[in-house]
N, C-alpha and C positions, 0 to 999 in steps of 0.2 A: 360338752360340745359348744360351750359357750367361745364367740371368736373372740380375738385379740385385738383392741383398741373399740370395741363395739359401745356407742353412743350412750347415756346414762335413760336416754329414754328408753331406745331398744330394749337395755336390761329391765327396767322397771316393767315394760311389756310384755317381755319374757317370763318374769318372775311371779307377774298376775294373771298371765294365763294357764301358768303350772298350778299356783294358786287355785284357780279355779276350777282345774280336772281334778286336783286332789278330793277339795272338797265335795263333788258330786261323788266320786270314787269311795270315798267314807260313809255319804248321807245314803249314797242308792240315790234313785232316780227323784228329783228334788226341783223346785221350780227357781228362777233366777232369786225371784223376793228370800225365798231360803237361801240361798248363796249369798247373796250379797248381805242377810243377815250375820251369817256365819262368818263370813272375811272381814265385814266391818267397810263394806265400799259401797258406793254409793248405787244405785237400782241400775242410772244410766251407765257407771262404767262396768257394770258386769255383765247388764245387753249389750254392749260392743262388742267385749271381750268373747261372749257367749257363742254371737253372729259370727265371727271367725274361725271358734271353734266349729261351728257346724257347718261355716263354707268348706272346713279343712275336712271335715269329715272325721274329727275325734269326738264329737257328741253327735245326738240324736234325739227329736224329737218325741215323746210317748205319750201320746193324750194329756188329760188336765189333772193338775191338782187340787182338792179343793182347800179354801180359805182358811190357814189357822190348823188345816189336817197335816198328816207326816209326809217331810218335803215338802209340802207349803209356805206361805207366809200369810202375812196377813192382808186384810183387804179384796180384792177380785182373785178369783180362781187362776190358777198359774199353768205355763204349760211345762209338763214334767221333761226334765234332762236325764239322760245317761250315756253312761261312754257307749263310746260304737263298739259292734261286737266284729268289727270288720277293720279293714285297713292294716294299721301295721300291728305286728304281732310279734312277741317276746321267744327263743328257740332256748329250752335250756337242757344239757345234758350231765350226764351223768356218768363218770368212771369209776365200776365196783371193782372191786378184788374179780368177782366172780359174774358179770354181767355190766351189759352197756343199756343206757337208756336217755330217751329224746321226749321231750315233748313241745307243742304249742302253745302259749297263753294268749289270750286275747284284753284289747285293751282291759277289759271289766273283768280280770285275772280267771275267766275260765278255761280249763283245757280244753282242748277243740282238737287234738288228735295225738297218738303219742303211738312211741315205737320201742321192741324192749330184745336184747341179744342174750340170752346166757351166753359167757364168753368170761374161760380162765384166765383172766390177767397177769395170775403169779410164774415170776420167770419167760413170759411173753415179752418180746420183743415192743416194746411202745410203737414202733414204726407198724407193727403190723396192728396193734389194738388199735390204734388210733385210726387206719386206713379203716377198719371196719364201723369204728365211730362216724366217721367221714359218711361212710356210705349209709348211716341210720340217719343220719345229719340230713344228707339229701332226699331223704326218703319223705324222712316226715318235713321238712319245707315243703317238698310239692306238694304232699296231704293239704299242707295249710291253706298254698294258693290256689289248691281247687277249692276251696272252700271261703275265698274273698280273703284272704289273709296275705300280707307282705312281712315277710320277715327282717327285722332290724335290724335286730342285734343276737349275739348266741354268747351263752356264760354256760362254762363249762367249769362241774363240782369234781374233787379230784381230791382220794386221800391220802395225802401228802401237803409238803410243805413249799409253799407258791411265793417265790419274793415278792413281794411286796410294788405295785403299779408293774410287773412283769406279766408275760403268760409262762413265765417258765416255772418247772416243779423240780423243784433243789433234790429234793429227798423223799420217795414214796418207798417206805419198808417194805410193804407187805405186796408192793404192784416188782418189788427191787428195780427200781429207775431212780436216775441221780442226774440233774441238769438238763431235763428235759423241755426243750421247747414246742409247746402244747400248738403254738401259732403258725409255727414252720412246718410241725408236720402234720395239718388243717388242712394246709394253702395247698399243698403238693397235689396235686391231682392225678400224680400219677399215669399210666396209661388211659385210664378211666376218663379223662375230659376231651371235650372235644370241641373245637371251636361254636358249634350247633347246640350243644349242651354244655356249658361246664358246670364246673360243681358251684353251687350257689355257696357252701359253704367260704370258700376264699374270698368273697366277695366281702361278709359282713363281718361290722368291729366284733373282738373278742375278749369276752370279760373269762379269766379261769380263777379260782378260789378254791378255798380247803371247802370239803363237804361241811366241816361241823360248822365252819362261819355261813355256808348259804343255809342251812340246816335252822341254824338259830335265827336269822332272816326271817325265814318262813314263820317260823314260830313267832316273829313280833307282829309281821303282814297279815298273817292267816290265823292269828289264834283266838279271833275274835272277843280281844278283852280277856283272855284266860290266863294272858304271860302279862308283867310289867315291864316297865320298859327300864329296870334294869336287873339284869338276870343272866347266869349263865348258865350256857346250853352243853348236856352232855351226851355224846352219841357214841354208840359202839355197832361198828359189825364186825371186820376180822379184828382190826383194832379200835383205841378210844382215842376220840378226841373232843376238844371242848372250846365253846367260843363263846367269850364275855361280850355283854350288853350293857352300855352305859349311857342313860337319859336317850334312848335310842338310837344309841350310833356303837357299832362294832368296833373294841378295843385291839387293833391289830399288833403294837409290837411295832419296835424301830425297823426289824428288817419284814415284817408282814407274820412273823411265825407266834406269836402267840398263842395259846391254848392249847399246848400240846400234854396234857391232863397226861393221858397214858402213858407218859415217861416221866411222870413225876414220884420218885422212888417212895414206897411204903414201907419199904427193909429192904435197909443200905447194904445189908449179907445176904440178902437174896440172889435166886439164878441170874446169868448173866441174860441181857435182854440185845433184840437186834440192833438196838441205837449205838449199844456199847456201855449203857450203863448195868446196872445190878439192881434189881430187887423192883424193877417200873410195876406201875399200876399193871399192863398189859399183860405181866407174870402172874397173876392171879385174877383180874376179871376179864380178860380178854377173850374172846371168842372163842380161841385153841386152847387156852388155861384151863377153861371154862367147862368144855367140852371133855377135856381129857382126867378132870377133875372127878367126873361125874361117870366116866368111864364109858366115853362113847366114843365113836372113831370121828376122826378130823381128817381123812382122806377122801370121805366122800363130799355128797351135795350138802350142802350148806343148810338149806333149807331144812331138807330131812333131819340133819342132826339138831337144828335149832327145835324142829318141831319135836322130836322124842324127847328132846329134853325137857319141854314145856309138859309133854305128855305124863311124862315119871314125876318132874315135880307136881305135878298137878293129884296124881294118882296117890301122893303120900312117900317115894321111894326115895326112902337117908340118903343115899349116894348124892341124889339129883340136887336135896334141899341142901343139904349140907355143901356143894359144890356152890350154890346161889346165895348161901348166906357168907361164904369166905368171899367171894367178890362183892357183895353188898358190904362188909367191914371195909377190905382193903379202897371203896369207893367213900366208904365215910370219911377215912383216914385222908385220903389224897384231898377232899373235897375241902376238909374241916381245914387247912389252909389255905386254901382259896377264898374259903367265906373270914374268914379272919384278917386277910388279907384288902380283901375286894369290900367286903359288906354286901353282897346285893341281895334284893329282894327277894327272891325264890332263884330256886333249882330246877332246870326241867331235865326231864330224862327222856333222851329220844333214840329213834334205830332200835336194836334190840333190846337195849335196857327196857325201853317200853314196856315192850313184852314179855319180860320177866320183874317187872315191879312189884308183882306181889309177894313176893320171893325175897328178894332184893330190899325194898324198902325198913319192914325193922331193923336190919343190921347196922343200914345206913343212915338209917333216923337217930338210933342208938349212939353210933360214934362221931356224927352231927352234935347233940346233944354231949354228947360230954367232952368234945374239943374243942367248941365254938368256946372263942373270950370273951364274946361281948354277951351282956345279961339279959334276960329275957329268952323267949324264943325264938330259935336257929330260923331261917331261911323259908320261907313254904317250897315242898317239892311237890311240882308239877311234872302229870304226866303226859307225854307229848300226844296231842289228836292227830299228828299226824305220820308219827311211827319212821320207818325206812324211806316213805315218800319224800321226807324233810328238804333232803340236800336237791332233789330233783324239780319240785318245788320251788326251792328256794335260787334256784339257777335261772328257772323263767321266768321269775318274775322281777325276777333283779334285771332280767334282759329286756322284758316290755316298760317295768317302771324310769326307763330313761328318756319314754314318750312322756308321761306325767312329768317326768322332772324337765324337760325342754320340749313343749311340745312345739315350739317356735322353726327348731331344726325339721319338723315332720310338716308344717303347714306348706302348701302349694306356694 
């Protein structure tokens, strides 16, 4: 949001008040002497900086801190900061195979209301899943704004391949959409608007990204120290995908498509797969591989199948385990180039793998371990705290943290 030709002071202004919401945003509610120890700036310029923020209405005062205690500093007692739980607020959504979903975040990344569709994607007309998105979209803003909440900005998670600074989706397999512009059919309102109402949605910028990149976001934002920051994230629901983290910034790829794990062949004579290759990861740990491996049906709720199957392997039944340990191989196999490739510091497993980790993991520890080239110990694999939530998550807060990162654009 930063303008074009804007003065070196303005920026330096800019950049020290973003500065300064981060740091309260990390420390918790924290008194100026801690901030300005933290940044390395001087007491007066972070009481200026501060006083602005809270004319703007992004902090808030919260009683004292005392001297030398946590959020403190030293010398006289301080008076504690944190972000506002109000004003403007982050909308991020969510497109499943098999359900739509929206939520709130508020500056201090809490959700504060959220809305959820079961709703079949597959072979669905995008113009018509999207209008229904649209309408959860408007649903949960107004939730927000009776609740003191402005919505900014909206990032929408989507499994598929998204070019790169576009809102369009090249290619979602499993949704079967091909060049779809996610921003055009947002804005459309359809019958549904009306001069007295329209849809708030068209109003606000639009961030859209592959599930597994906001997914792995989450996981650096929200994992409180659990994940490093660099690491790559891997998530499966109908399909797998994966998104690399490097010194904290997402490795996207010249046209944005990087991480696309599930189509990276593990036997090149394997069945033919929907990309058009032969033998993908997707042919054996994929949701539908997965399932019918194990010999459960893939016509139904998703849910349901996911759950008997956790249910069976859980009870001891060879079909179920053996079905989880061929996708825990073919997940070593695909991975163990990656970490040979990339080097990074752990693995996390999120979305469903999560929830079959226990299952899953020696196979993948196993062929980790005897592919990886480099000496010593493979990767740590980490399991994801926050599961199917991830890409949901990681949508809204990529949408509110564009107040932190400028909050110059949001001041009165």
């Amino acid at each position: 949001m930063t303008g074009h030709g804007a003065s070196p002071q303005r920026e330096m202004r800019r950049r020290n008040l973003s500065r300064v919401l981060h740091a309260v945003a990390e420390q918790g509610p924290c008194s100026r002497a801690a901030v300005a120890a933290r940044l390395g700036l001087t007491r007066t310029a972070v009481s200026t900086l501060v006083e602005e923020l809270l004319r703007g209405g992004l902090l808030t005062e919260q009683g004292t801190t005392p001297p030398g205690g946590a959020g403190g500093g030293p010398g006289r007692p301080g008076t504690a900061l944190a972000l506002t739980d109000a004003g403007p607020c982050g909308l991020g959504a969510e497109i499943g195979v098999d359900h739509l979903a929206v939520c709130a975040v508020d500056p201090r990344g809490q959700v504060r209301t959220r809305a959820r569709l079961e709703s079949d994607g597959r072979g669905s007309a995008p113009e018509l899943v999207l209008t229904r998105l649209r309408t959860l979209v408007d649903e949960v803003a107004q939730q927000a704004r009776g609740l003191g909440l402005r919505p900014v900005r909206l990032a929408v998670a989507v499994p598929g391949l998204v070019a790169r600074g576009t809102t369009t989706v090249v290619r979602a397999p499993n949704l079967g959409w091909s060049d779809t512009d996610i921003a055009s059919a947002l804005a459309d309102p359809g019958e549904r608007g009306t001069i007295e109402t329209p849809p708030l949605v068209e109003a606000l910028p639009l961030l859209v990204d592959n599930e597994a990149n906001l997914g792995a976001l989450a996981e650096l934002w929200l994992g409180s120290g659990r994940v490093p920051r660099d690491f790559v994230h891997v998530s499966a629901e109908v399909g797998i995908g994966a998104a690399v983290v490097l010194s904290g910034e997402l490795l996207r790829g010249a046209r944005g498509f990087a991480g696309e794990l599930g189509h990276v062949p593990v036997r090149p004579d394997g069945p033919r797969c929907g990309c058009g290759g032969r033998g993908c990861l997707e042919q054996y740990a994929g949701e539908v591989a997965l399932l019918r491996a194990a010999g459960l049906r893939t016509d139904g709720a998703r849910d349901d199948a996911l759950t008997a199957l956790a249910e069976r392997a859980g009870a001891g039944d060879t079909r179920a385990r053996d079905a989880l340990e061929e996708a825990g191989t073919a997940l070593g196999v695909a991975l163990a180039g990656t970490v040979n490739l990339l080097d990074p510091r752990a693995v996390v497993l999120g979305g469903a793998l999560a929830r079959f980790a226990t299952w899953l993991l020696p196979a993948l520890e196993r062929e980790l371990r005897e592919r990886t080239a480099a000496p010593g110990v493979p990767p740590a694999l980490v399991i994801s705290g926050l599961g199917a939530e991830g890409p949901l998550l990681g949508a809204a807060h990529a949408a509110v943290r564009v107040v932190l990162d400028d909050p110059l654009s949001y001041l009165g």
